[in-house]
C-alpha positions as CSV (number, residue, x, y, z in Angstrom):
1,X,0.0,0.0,0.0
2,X,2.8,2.6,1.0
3,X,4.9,1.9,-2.4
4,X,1.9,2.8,-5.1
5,X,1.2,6.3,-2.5
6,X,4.9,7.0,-2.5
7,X,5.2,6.5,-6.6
8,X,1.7,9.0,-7.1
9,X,3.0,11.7,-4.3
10,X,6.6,11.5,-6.1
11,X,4.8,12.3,-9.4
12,X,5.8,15.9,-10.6
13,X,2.2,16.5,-11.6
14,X,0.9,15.8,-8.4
15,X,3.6,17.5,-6.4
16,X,2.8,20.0,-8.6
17,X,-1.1,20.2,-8.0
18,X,-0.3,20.0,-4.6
19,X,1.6,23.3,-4.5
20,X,-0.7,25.2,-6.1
21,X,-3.6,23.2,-4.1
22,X,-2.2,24.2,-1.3
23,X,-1.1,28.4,-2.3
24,X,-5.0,28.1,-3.0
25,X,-6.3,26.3,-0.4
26,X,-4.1,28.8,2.4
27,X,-5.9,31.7,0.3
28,X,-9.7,30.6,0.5
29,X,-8.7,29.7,4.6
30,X,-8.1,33.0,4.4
31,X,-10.8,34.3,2.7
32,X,-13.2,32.3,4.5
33,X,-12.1,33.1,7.9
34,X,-12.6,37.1,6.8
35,X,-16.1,36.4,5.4
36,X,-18.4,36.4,8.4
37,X,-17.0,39.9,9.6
38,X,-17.1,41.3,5.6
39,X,-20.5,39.7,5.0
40,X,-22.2,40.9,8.6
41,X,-20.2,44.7,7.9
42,X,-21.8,45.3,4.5
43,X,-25.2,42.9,4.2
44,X,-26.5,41.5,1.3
45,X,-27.7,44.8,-0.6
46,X,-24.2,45.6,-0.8
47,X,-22.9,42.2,-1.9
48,X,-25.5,42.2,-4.9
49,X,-24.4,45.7,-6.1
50,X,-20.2,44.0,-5.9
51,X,-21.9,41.0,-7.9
52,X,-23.5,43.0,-10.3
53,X,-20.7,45.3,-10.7
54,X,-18.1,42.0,-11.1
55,X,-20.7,40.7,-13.4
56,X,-20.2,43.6,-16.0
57,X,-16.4,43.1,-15.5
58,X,-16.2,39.8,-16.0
59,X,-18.6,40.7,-19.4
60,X,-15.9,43.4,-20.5
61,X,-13.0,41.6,-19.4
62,X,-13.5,38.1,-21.6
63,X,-13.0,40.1,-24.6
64,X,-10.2,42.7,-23.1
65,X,-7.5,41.3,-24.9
66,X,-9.5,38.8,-27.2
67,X,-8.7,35.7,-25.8
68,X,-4.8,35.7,-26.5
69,X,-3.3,35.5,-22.5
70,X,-4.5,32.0,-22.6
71,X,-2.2,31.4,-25.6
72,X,0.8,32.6,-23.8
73,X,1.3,28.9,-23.2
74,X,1.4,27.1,-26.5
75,X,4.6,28.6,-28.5
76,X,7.7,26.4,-27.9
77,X,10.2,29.3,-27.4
78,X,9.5,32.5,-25.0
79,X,10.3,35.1,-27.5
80,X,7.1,34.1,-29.2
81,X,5.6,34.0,-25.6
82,X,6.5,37.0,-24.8
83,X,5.1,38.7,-28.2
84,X,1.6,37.2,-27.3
85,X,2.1,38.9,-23.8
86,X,2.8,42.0,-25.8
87,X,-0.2,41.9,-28.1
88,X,-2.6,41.1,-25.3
89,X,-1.7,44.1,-23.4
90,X,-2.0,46.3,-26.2
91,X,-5.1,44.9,-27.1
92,X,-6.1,45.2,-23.4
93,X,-5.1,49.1,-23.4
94,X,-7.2,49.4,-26.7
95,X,-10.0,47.8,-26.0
96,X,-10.2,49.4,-22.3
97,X,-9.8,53.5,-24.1
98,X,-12.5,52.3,-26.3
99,X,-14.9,51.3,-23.4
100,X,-14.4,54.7,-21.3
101,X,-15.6,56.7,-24.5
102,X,-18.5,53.8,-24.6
103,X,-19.4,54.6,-20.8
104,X,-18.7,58.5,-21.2
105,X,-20.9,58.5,-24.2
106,X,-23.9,55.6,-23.7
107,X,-23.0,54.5,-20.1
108,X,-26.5,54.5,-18.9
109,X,-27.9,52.8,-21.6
110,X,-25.5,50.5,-21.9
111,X,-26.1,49.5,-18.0
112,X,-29.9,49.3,-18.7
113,X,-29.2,46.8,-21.5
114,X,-27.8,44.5,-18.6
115,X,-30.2,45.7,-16.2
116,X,-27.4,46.7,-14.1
117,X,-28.5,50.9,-13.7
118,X,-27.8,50.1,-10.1
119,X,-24.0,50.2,-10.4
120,X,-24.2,53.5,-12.5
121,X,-22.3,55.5,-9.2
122,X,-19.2,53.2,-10.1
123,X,-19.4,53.1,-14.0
124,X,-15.5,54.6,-14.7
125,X,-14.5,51.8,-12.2
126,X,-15.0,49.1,-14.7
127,X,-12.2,49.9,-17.2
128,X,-9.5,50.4,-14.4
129,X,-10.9,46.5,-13.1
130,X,-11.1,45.3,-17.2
131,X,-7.0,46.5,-17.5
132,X,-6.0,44.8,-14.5
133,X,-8.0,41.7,-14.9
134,X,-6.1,41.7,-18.4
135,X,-2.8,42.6,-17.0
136,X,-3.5,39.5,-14.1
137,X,-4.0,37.0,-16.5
138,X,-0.9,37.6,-18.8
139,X,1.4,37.6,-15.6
140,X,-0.4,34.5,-14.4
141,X,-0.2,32.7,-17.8
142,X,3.3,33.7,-17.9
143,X,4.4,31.8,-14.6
144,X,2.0,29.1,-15.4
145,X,4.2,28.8,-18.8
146,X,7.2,28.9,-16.8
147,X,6.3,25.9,-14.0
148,X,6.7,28.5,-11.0
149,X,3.5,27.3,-9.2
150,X,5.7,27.9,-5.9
151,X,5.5,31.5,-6.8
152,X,1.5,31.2,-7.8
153,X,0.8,29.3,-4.4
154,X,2.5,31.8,-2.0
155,X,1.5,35.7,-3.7
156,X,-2.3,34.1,-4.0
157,X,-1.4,34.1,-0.3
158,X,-0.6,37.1,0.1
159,X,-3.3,38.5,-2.0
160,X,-5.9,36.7,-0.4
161,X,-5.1,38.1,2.7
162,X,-4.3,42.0,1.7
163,X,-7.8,41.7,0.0
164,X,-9.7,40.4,3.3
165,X,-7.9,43.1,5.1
166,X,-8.4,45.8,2.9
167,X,-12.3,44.5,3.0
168,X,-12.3,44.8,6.6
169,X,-11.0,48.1,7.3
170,X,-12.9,49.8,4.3
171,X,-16.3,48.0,6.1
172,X,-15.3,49.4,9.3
173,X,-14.8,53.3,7.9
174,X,-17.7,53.3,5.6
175,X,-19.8,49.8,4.9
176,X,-21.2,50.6,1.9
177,X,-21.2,49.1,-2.0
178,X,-18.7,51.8,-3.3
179,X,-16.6,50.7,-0.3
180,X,-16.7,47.2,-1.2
181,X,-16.1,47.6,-5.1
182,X,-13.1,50.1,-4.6
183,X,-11.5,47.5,-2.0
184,X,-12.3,44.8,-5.1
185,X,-10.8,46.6,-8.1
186,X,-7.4,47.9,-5.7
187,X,-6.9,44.6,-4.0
188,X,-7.2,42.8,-7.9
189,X,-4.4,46.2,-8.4
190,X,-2.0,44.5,-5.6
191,X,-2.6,40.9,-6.8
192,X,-1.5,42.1,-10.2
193,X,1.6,44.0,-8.8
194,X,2.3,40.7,-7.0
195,X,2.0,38.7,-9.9
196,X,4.5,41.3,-12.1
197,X,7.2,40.7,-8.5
198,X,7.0,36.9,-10.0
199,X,7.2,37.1,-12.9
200,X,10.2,38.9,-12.7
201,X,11.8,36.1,-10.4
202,X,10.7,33.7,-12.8
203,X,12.2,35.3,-15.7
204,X,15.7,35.6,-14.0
205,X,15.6,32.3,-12.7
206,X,14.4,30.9,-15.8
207,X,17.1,28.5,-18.0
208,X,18.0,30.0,-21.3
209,X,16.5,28.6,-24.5
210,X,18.0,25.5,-26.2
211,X,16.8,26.7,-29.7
212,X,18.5,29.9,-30.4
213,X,17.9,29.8,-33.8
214,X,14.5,30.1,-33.7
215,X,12.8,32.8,-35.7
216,X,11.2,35.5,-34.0
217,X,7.7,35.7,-35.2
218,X,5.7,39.3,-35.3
219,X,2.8,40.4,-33.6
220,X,1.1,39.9,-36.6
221,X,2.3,36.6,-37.3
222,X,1.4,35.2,-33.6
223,X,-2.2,37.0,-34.2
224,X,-2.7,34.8,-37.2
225,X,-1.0,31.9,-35.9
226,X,-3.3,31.9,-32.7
227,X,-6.4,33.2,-34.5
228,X,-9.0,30.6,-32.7
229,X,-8.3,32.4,-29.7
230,X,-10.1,36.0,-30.4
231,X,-12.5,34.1,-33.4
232,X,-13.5,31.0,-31.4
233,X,-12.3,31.2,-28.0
234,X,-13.7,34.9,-27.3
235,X,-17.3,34.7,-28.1
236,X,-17.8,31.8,-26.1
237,X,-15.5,33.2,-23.2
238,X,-18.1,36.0,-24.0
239,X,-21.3,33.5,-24.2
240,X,-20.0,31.5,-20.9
241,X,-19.6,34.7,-18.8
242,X,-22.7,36.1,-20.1
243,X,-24.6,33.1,-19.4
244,X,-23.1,33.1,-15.5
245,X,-24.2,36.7,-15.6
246,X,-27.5,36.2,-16.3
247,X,-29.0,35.0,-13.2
248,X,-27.1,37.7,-11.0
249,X,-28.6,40.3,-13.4
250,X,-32.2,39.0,-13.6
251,X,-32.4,38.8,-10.0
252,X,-31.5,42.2,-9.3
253,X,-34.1,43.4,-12.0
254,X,-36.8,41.3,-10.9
255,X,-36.2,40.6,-7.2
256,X,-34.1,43.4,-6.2
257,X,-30.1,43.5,-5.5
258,X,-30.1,41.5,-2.0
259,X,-31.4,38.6,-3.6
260,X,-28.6,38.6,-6.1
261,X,-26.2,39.2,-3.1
262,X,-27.6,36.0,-1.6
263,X,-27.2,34.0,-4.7
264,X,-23.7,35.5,-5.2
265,X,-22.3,34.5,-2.0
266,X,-24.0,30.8,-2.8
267,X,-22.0,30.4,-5.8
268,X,-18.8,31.6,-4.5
269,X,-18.8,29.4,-1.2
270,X,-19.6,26.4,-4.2
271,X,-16.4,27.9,-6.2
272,X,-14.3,27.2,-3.7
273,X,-13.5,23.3,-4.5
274,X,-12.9,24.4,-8.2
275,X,-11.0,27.9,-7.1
276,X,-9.0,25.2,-4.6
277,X,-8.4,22.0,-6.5
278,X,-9.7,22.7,-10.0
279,X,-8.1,26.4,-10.5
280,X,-4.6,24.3,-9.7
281,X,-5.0,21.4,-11.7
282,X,-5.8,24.1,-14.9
283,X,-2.3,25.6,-13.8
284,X,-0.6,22.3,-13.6
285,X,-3.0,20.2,-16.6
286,X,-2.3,22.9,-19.1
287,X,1.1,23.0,-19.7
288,X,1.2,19.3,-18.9
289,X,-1.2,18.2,-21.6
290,X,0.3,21.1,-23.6
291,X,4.0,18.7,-23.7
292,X,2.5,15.5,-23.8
293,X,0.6,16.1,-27.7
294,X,4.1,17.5,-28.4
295,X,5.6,14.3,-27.3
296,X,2.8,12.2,-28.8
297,X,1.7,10.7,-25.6
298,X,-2.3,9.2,-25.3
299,X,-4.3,12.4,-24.5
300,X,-7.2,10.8,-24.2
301,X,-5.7,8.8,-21.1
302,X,-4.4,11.9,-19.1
303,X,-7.8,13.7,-19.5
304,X,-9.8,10.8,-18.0
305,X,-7.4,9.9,-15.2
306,X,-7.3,13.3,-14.4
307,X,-11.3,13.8,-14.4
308,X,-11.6,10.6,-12.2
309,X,-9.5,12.4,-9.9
310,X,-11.9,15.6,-9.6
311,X,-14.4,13.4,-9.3
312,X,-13.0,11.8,-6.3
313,X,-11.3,14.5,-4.4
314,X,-15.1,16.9,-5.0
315,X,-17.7,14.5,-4.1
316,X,-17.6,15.0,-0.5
317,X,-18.3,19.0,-0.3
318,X,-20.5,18.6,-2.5
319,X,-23.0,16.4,-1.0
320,X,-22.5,18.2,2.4
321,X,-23.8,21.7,0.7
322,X,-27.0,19.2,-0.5
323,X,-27.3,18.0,2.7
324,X,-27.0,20.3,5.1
325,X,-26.7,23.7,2.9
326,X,-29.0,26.5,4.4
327,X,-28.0,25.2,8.0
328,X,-24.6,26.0,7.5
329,X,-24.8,29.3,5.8
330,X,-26.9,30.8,8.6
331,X,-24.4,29.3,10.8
332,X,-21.2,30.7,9.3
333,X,-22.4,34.2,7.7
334,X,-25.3,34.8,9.9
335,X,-29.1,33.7,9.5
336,X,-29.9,36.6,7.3
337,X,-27.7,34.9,5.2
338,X,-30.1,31.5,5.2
339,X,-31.8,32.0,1.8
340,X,-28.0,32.1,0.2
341,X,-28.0,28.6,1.7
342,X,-31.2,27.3,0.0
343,X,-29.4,28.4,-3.4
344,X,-26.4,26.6,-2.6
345,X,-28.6,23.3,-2.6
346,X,-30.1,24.1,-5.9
347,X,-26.8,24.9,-7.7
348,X,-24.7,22.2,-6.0
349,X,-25.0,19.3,-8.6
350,X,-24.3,21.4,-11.7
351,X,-21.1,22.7,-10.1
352,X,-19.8,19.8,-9.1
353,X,-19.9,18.9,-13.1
354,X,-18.6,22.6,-13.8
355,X,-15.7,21.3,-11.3
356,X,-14.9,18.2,-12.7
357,X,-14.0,19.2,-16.4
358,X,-11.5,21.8,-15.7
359,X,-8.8,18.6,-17.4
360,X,-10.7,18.6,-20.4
361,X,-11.4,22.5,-20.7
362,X,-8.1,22.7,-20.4
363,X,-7.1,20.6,-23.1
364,X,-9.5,22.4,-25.8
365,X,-7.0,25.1,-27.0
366,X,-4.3,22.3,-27.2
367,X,-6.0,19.7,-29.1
368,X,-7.6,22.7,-31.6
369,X,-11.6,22.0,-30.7
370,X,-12.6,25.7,-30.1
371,X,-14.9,25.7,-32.4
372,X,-16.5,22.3,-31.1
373,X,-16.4,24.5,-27.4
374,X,-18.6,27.5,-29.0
375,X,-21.1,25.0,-30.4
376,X,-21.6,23.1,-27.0
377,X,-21.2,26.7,-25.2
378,X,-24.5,28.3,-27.5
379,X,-26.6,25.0,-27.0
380,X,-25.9,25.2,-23.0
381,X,-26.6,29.3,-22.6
382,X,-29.7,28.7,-24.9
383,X,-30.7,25.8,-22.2
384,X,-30.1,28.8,-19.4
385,X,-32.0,31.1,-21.1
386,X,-35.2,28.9,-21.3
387,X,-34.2,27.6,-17.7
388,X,-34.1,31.1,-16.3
389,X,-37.3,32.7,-18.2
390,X,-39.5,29.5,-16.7
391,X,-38.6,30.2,-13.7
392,X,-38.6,33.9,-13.4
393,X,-41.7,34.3,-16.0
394,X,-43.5,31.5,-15.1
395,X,-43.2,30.0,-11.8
396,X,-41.9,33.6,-10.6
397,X,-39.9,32.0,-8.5
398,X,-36.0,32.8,-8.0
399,X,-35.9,28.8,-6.4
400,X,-36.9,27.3,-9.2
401,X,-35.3,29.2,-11.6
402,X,-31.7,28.4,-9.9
403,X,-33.1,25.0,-9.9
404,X,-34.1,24.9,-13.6
């Protein structure tokens, strides 16, 4: 028995998974352990207007730099790595200047056509939170590209625990939605700053290049040599994050922002199992299954193994939140906090599914099936759409349109 644990622990993936498991894991401890003083400081009104305003970020931010930080992975050498880091942050600055004219000139109608008037107070927020989402993600692909998943596990640390600080002290001056959005978009400003601190460590610690004959490709080139990512990757980045937004924005417009807040803080408590283990296998899986189709290993074989394992390690929280879901929310955040519970039950199942794939959504951009991804991603928001207007239209009921 000890010689076949031994061999899996000695495994570079898993050592691997482990370290950023555990970066993450330290970081939600942390996170949790803040959330009953930042959710009894601010209330659920407040929450709802931070989900809604995230919402629109998360909208704006999927097609910030068109898809192209995730691509920061692929190319074999680091010069054309570091081109695609380039062209995402100048499409990032580009596309960020062209949504502050697009809030200076139709910002409230652009808010009513998401039902989101409520955030209007922080409208020139969201393109300072779009830029550093983009510049986040192209550090963070950066050090996934280079293995430093040391460096990922300890400044998510760090982060995590800035942020719930930050929170706290902002709650205790002035406890209100513009508190808690400003503490948002400046602690995603520190991450980022953290992130850079890495991925200058990484970069001088990094070996040089076998291949130095390689041809330096232009921006140009790498644009049209990773095309899928802002023609098939982006709209359904665009279609997935819009069809997450959708119940957080039809709550707010038809039962008002608290019950958003309550269905907000359900979904991130069930986030935390694929923020924890999933978010770290992605970082490890990627460049993993990246090397193997290089190497012509069976990539079938790694993506199965590897969803078994999700299955196994998520089963348990799971079935407590279905179990015993409302009991525990009232318990932790404080009973006005029950109803948030009741939505955990409802939306337990279908995340645990959402946590399981992460190995084979990682494997799409490798194995070229974007364009298979944006089919399946239209047929499932077309199934949320019907879901959500059932519910919210017919039964009126925000239960049983989470449940549909």
């Amino acid at each position: 028995m000890r010689a076949p644990v031994t061999n899996l622990v000695c495994r570079p993936f898993v050592r691997n998974v482990a370290t950023v498991a555990t970066g993450a894991a330290a970081s939600q401890v942390i996170t949790m352990a803040f959330a009953p003083i930042v959710t009894r400081l601010y209330g659920p009104e407040a929450y709802g207007l931070q989900g809604i305003f995230m919402t629109v970020v998360g909208l704006l931010t999927t097609v910030a730099a068109l898809g192209y930080p995730t691509a920061l992975v692929l190319p074999r050498s680091d010069a054309d790595a570091r081109g695609i880091a380039r062209l995402s942050l100048y499409l990032g600055l580009i596309v960020t200047a062209a949504v502050i004219l697009l809030l200076a000139s139709f910002g409230k109608e652009f808010l009513a056509l998401l039902n989101a008037e409520a955030i209007s107070p922080f409208l020139y927020l969201i393109p300072a939170a779009m830029m550093i989402s983009v510049l986040a993600a192209v550090l963070g692909q950066w050090l996934i590209r280079k293995k430093a998943f040391r460096i990922i596990a300890s400044y998510g640390v760090a982060t995590a625990l800035l942020l719930g600080a930050i929170k706290t002290m902002a709650g205790l001056i002035n406890p209100s939605a513009l508190a808690l959005i400003a503490a948002n978009v400046f602690g995603g400003l520190v991450g980022a700053a953290l992130t850079f601190l890495g991925w200058r460590h990484a970069s001088r610690s990094a070996e040089p290049e076998a291949d130095e004959k390689h041809v330096r490709r232009t921006l140009w080139q790498l644009a049209k040599q990773h095309g899928d990512f802002p023609t098939l990757r982006t709209p359904q980045n665009l279609i997935n994050a819009f069809s997450h937004s959708l119940p957080v924005l039809l709550l707010a417009n038809f039962f008002g922002a608290a019950s958003a807040g309550q269905y907000g803080i359900a979904v991130a408590v069930l986030g935390l199992p694929t923020s924890v283990i999933g978010g770290s296998v992605t970082a490890v899986f990627y460049p993993r299954i990246n090397e193997a189709i290089r190497r012509g290993e069976n990539a079938r074989a790694l993506i199965v193994k590897a969803t078994m394992g999700m299955a196994a390690t998520g089963a348990l929280p799971f079935v407590v939140i279905l179990v015993a879901g409302p009991i525990l929310f009232a318990f932790v955040f404080g009973k006005e906090w029950y109803t948030a519970g009741v939505y955990a039950q409802l939306l337990a199942l279908w995340l645990f599914f959402q946590y399981i794939n992460r190995p084979a959504v990682s494997a799409i951009p490798v194995l070229r099936l974007q364009g298979r991804f944006l089919i399946y991603e239209l047929f499932s928001t077309g199934t949320k759409l019907l879901a959500l207007w059932l519910g919210f239209v017919h039964f009126k009921s925000e239960f049983a349109a989470s449940a549909l």
